[in-house]
C-alpha positions in Angstrom: 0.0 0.0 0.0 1.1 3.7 -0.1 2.5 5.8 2.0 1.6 8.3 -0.1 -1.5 9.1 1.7 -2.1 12.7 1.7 -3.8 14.9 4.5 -6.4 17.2 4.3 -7.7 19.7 6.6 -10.6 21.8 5.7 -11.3 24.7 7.9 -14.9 25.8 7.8 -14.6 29.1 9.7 -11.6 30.1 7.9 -13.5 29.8 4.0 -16.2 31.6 5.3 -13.7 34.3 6.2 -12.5 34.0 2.7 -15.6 34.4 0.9 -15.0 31.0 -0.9 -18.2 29.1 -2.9 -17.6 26.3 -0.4 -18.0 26.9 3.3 -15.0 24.7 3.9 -11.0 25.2 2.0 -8.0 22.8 2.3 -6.0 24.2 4.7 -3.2 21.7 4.3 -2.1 19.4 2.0 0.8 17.3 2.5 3.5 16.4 -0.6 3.3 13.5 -2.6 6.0 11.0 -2.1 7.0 9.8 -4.9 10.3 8.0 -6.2 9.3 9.7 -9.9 6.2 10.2 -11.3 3.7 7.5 -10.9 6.1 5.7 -8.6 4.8 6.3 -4.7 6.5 5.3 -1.9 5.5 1.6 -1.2 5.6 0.4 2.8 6.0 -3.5 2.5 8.2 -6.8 2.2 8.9 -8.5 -0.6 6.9 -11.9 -0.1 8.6 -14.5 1.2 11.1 -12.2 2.9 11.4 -13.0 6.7 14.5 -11.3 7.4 15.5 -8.0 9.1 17.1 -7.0 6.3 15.7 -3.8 4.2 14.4 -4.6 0.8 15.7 -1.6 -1.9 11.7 -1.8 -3.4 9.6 -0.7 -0.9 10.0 2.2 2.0 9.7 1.4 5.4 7.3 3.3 8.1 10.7 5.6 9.0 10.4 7.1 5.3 7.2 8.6 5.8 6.8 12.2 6.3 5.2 13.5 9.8 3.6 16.4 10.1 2.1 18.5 12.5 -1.2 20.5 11.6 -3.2 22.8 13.5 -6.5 21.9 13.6 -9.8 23.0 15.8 -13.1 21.8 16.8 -15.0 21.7 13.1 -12.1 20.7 11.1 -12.6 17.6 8.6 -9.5 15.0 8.0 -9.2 13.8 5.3 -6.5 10.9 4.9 -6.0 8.9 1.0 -3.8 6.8 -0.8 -3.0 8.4 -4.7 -6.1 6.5 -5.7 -8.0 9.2 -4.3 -6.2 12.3 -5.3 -5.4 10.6 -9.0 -9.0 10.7 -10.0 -11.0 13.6 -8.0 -9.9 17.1 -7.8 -10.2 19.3 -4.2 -13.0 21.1 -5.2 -14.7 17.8 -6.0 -14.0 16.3 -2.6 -15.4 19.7 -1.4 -18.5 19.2 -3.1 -19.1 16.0 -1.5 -18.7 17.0 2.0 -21.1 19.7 1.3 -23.9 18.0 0.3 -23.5 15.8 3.6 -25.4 17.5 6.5 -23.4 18.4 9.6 -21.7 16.2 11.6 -22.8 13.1 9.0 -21.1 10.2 9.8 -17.4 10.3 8.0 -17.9 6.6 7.3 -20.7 8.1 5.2 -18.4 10.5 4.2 -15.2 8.5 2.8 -17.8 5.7 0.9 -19.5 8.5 -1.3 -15.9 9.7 -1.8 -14.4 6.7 -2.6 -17.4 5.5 -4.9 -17.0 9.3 -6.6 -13.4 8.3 -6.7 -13.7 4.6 -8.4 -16.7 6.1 -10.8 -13.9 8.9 -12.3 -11.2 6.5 -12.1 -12.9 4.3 -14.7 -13.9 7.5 -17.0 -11.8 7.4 -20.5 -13.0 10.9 -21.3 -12.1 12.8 -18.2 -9.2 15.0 -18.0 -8.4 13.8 -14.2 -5.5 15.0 -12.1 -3.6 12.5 -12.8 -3.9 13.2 -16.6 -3.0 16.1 -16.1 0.3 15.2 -14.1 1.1 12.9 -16.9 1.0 15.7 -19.3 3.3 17.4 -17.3 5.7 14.3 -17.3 5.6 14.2 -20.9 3.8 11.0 -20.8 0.6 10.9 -23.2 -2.5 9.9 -20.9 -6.4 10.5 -20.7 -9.4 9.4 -18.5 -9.4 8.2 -14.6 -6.5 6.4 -13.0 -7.6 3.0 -12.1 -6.3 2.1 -8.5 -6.8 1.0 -5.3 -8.7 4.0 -2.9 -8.5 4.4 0.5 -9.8 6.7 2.4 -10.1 8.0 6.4 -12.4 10.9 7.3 -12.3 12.2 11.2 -14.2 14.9 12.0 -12.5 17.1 15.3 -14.0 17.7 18.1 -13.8 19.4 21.0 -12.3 17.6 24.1 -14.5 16.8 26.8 -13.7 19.4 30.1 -11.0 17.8 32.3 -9.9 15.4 29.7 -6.0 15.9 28.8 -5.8 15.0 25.1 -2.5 12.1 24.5 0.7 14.4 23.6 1.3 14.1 19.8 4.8 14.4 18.9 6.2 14.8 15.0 9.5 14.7 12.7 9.8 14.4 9.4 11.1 11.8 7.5 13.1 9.7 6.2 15.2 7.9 8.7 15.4 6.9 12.0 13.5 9.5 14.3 15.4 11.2 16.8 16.2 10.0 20.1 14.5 12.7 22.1 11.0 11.4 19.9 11.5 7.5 20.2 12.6 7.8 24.6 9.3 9.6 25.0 6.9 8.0 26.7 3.5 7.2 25.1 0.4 8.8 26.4 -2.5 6.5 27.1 
């Protein structure tokens, strides 16, 4: 699977500020990583392969790139492999999660995205995202980008008085985190 999964924040307060047609914006976005075009970072083992030693084709879970995003009580997630973002534009996603009422269940949400997703992945017509990266790469392509789609949606929340939310610590990738970040203790 990827670990090119990309996250989304959408601020609602902050595209109402902005006057947008959407009452929600990506706030973030995180960068693809890729090892060239239509090459993303792959977390696995090669099968068969029981040993500790690193296999050259695939990335390991220390490759990924941490972030840390701001987010507040109203703020969608949105988390996706390239199967996602390779066949639906932002503005599409947007759409989506406007047409849901309030607080609708983000199980609700990622399956109408994800069945968006697979129905414009499987469209020879469309100029998708990923056509249009192609075209940048020189590389002659048209229509969806049939792949695998995953997709997490969390809505936040605010905490509940007197409850300590865990502490969430971040670095960014590749290698080995430092030590100050793997000797901290976990919050339960």
């Amino acid at each position: 699977s990827e670990l090119q999964s990309t996250l989304g924040t959408l601020d609602a307060a902050g595209a109402a500020r902005r006057g947008t047609r959407h009452s929600y914006h990506v706030a973030f976005r995180s960068p693809q990583q890729l090892r060239a075009f239509n090459t993303p970072y792959q977390l696995g083992r090669a099968p068969g392969d029981e040993g500790e030693a690193h296999d050259p084709r695939f990335e390991t879970p220390h490759d990924a790139s941490l972030t840390r995003v701001p987010v507040r009580s109203g703020d969608v997630l949105i988390l996706a492999t390239d199967g996602l973002f390779d066949n639906m534009g932002e503005e599409q996603v947007l759409d989506i999660i406007e047409e849901e009422p309030k607080g609708a269940e983000p199980q609700r949400i990622a399956e109408r995205i994800a069945r968006k997703a697979k129905e414009l992945s499987l469209d020879r017509d469309l100029d998708s995202p990923f056509a249009l990266l192609a075209k940048e790469n020189d590389i002659l392509w048209s229509g969806g980008r049939p792949d695998d789609i995953t997709i997490i949606v969390g809505h936040i929340v605010e905490n509940a008085p007197g409850h300590t939310p865990p502490v969430f610590v971040a670095y960014s990738g590749p290698g080995e985190p430092p030590e100050a970040i793997r000797a901290r203790p976990r919050a339960d």
